[in-house]
C-alpha positions as CSV (number, residue, x, y, z in Angstrom):
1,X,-20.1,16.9,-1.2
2,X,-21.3,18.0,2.0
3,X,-20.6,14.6,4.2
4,X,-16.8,14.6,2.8
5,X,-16.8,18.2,3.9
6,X,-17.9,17.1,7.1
7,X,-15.4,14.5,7.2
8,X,-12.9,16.5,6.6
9,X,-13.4,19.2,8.9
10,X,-13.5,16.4,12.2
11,X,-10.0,15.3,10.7
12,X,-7.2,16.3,13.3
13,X,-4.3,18.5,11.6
14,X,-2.0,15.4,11.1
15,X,-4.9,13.7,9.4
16,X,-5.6,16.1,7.3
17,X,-1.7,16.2,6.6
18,X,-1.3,12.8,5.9
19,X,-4.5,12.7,3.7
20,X,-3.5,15.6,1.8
21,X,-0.3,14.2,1.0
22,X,-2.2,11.2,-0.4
23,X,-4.5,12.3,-2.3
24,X,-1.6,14.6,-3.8
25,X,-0.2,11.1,-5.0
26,X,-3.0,9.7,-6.4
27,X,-4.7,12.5,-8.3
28,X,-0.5,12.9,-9.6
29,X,-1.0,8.9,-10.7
30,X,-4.7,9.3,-12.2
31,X,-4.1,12.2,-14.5
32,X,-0.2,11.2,-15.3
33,X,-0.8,11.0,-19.5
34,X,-2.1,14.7,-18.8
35,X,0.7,15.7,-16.5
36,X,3.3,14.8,-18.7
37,X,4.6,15.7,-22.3
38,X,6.8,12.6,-23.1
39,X,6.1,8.8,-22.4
40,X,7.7,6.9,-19.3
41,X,9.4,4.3,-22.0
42,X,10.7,6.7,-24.7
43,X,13.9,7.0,-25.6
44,X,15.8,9.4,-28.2
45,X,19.5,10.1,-28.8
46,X,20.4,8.5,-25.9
47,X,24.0,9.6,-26.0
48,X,22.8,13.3,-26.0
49,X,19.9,13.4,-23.7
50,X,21.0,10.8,-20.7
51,X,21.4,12.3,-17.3
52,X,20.3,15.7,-17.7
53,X,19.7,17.8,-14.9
54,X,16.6,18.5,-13.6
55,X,14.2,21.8,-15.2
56,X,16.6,21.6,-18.3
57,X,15.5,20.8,-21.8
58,X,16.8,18.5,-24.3
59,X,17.8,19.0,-28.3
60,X,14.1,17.8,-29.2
61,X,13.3,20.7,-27.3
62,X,11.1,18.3,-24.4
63,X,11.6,20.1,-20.7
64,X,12.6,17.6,-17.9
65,X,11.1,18.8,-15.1
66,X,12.9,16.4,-12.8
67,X,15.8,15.2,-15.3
68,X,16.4,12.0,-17.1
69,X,18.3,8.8,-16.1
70,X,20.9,6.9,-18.0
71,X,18.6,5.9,-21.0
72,X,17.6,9.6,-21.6
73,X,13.7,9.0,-20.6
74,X,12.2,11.4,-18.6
75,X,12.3,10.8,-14.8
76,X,9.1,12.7,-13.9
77,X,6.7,10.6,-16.5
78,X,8.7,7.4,-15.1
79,X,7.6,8.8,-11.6
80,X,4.0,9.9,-11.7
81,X,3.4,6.7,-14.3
82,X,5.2,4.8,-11.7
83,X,3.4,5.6,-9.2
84,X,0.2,3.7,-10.4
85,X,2.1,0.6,-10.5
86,X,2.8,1.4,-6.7
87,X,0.1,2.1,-5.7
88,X,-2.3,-0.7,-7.3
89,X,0.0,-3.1,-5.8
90,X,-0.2,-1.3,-1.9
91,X,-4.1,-1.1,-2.2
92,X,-4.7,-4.5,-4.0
93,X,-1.9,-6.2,-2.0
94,X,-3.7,-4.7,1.3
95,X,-7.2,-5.9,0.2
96,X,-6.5,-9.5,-0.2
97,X,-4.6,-9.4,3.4
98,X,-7.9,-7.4,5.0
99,X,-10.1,-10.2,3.3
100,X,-8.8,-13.0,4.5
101,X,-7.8,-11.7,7.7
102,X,-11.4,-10.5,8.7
103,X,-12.7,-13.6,7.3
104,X,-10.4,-16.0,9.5
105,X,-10.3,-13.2,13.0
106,X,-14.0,-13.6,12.7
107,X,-14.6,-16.7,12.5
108,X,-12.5,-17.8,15.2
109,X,-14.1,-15.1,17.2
110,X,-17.9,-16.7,16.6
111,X,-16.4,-20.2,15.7
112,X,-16.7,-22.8,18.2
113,X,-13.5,-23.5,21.0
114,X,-12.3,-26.3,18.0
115,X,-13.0,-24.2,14.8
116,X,-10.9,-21.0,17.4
117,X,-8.0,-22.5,17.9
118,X,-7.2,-24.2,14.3
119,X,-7.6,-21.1,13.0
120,X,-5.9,-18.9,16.2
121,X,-2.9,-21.3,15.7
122,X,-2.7,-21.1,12.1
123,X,-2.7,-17.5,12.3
124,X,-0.3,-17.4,15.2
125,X,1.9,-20.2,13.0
126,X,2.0,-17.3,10.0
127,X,3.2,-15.0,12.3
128,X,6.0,-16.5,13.5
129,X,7.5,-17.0,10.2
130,X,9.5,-14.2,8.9
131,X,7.9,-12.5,6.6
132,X,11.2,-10.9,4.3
133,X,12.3,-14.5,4.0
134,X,9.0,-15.8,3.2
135,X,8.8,-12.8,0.3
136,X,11.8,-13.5,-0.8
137,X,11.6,-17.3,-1.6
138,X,8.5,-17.4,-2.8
139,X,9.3,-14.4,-5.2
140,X,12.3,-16.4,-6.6
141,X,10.1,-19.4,-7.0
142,X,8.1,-17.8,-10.1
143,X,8.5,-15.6,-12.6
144,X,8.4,-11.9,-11.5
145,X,5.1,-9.6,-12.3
146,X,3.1,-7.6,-10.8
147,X,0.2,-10.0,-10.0
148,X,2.6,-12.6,-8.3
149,X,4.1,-9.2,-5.6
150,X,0.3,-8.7,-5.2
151,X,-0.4,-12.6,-4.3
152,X,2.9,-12.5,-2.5
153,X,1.9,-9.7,-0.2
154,X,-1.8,-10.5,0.4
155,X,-1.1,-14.2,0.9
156,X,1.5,-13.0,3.9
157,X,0.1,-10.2,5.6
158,X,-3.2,-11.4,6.8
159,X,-2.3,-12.6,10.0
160,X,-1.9,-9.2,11.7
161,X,-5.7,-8.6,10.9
162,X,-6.8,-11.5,11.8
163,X,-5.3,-11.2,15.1
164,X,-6.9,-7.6,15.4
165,X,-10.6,-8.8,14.2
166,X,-10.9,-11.7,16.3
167,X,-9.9,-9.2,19.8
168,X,-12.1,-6.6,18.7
169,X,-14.8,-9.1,17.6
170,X,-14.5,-10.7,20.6
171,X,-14.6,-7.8,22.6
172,X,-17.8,-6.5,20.9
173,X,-19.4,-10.0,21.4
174,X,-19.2,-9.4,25.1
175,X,-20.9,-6.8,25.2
176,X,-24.7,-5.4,26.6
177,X,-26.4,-5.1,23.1
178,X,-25.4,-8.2,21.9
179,X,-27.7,-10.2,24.3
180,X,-29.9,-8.0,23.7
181,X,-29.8,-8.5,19.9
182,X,-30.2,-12.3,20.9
183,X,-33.7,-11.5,23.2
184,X,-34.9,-10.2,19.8
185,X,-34.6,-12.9,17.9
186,X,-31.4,-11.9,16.1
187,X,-29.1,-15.1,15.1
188,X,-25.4,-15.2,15.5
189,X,-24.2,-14.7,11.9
190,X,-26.5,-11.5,12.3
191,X,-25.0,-10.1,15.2
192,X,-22.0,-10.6,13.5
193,X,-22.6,-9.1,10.5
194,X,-24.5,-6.1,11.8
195,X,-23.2,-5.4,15.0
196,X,-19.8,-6.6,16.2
197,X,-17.6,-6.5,13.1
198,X,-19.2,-2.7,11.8
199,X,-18.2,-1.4,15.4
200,X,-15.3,-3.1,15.5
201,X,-13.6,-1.8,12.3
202,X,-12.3,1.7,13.1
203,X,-8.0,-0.1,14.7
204,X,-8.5,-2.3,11.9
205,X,-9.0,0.3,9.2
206,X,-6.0,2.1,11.0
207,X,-3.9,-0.9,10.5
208,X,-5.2,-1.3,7.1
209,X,-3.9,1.9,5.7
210,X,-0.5,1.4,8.1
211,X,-0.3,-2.4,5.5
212,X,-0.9,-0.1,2.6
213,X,2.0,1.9,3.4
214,X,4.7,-0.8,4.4
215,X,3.0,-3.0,1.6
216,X,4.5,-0.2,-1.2
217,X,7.6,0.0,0.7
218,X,8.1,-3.8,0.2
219,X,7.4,-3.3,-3.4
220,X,9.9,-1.2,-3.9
221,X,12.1,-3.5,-2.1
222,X,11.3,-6.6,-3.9
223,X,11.5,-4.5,-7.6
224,X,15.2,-3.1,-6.2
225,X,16.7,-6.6,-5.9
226,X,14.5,-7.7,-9.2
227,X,12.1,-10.1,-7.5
228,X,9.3,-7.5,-8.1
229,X,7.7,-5.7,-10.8
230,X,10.5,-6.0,-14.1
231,X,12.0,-3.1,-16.1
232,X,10.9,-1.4,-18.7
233,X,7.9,-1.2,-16.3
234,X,8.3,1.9,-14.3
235,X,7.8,1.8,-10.9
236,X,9.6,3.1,-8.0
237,X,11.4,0.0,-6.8
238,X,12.8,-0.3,-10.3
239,X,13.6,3.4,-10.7
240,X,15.5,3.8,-7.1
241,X,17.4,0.8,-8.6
242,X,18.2,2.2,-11.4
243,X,19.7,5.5,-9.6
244,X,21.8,3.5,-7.3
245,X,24.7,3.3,-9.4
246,X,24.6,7.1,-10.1
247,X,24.2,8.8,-6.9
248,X,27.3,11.3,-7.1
249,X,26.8,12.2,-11.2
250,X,22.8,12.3,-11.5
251,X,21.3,11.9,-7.8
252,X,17.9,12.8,-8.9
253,X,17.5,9.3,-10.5
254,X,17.0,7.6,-7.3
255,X,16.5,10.9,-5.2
256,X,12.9,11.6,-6.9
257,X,11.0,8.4,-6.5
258,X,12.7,7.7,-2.8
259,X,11.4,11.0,-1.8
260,X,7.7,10.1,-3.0
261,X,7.8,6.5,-1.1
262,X,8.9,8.4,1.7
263,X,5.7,11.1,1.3
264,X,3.0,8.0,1.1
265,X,4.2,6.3,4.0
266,X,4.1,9.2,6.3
267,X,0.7,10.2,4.8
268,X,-0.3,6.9,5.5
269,X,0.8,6.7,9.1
270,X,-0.5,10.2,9.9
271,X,-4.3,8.9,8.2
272,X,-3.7,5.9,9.8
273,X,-3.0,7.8,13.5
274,X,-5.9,10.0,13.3
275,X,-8.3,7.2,12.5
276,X,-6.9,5.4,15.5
277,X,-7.5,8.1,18.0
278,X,-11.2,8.7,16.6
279,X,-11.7,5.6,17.7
């Protein structure tokens, strides 16, 4: 308690900001059965509970606190449950990408000149592929989920880390302590290990948390056209689909979960800032 209190007070005011907002999102995802009073999925009378406006009840006497869409369920339960989907697909999309990047940038970084440039021009082959077009065919190839938008993501967003590894990796290698590691004894996988890639980490946590905000927004993108995670599921891809069509009638169908995409990406820029300036 006392370290994450330490932590928290050398966080700059953005950081703290952009953390705040975050952890606002995920303690709303966590305890979502407990925040809410109706399931994301339900739906009753239809007819008489679809579109209501926001802090209103309905004739089973259930308060909306942020409305219902054109199925009657309740738009905050689809957006705090949705949020969970979001989320585990950012973080778990992110974490495939950060393995496989720092296990490629560092090898080419401590690989010999051969080993270096297979891997440097795979990376840099990756890279120049576009990487909407990419997500978009290989999302239409299979049938949409969840698991295949984390695969998708992972499996096409490594390069940028590997890039990032191997210059910092290489940059630490070059340096004073390293051959003095190496006077001591110390082999090359341990200076690796121990040394370089620890001290190297702090721009690629920064980008890290930058992927986890750009790999929710490309969620959401890929759920909007349908090549994501599929309805009833809520998430907020789906659910800013779903509003699209009502904009002028019931603009808090879309409104709600567009604003909290746009909260998590500017709380993960801001965290992602501060961690690059404390480097």
């Amino acid at each position: 308690m006392r370290r994450a209190s330490t932590v928290w007070r050398r966080l700059d005011l953005r950081s703290r900001i952009g953390l705040g907002l975050l952890i606002l999102v995920i303690v709303a995802a966590l305890l979502a059965p407990l925040l809410t009073t109706i399931g994301p999925d339900v739906q009753r009378d239809v007819a008489k509970t679809r579109f209501l406006a926001p802090f209103t009840s309905d004739i089973h006497q259930v308060f909306h606190p942020l409305g219902t869409d054109r199925l009657g369920r309740d738009v905050w339960a689809r957006l705090v449950h949705g949020a969970r989907v979001s989320l585990l697909v950012g973080v778990m999309a992110m974490t495939v990408s950060l393995l496989i990047g720092v296990i490629v940038g560092s090898a080419a970084a401590a690989g010999s000149r051969l080993a270096r440039s297979v891997l440097l021009g795979v990376t840099d082959f990756g890279l120049g592929i576009p990487r909407v077009v990419l997500l978009l065919l290989l999302a239409s190839l299979w049938q949409p989920s969840a698991t295949l938008v984390v695969m998708v993501l992972g499996l096409t967003g490594w390069m940028p880390v590997a890039r990032l590894v191997y210059a910092e990796t290489r940059s630490q290698l070059a340096r004073p302590f390293v051959e003095a590691s190496a006077a001591l004894g110390a082999g090359r996988l341990r200076i690796l290990l121990r040394h370089a890639l620890p001290n190297g980490m702090a721009p690629v946590m920064a980008l890290a948390t930058l992927g986890v905000g750009n790999a929710i927004t490309l969620e959401a993108g890929l759920s909007f056209l349908g090549l994501g995670v599929q309805p009833p599921t809520a998430s907020w891809g789906t659910m800013i689909a779903s509003g699209r069509d009502t904009v002028v009638n019931a603009p808090w169908v879309g409104l709600a979960p567009g604003i909290a995409l746009v909260l998590v990406v500017i709380g993960c820029t801001l965290v992602a800032d501060g961690v690059r300036e404390r480097r």
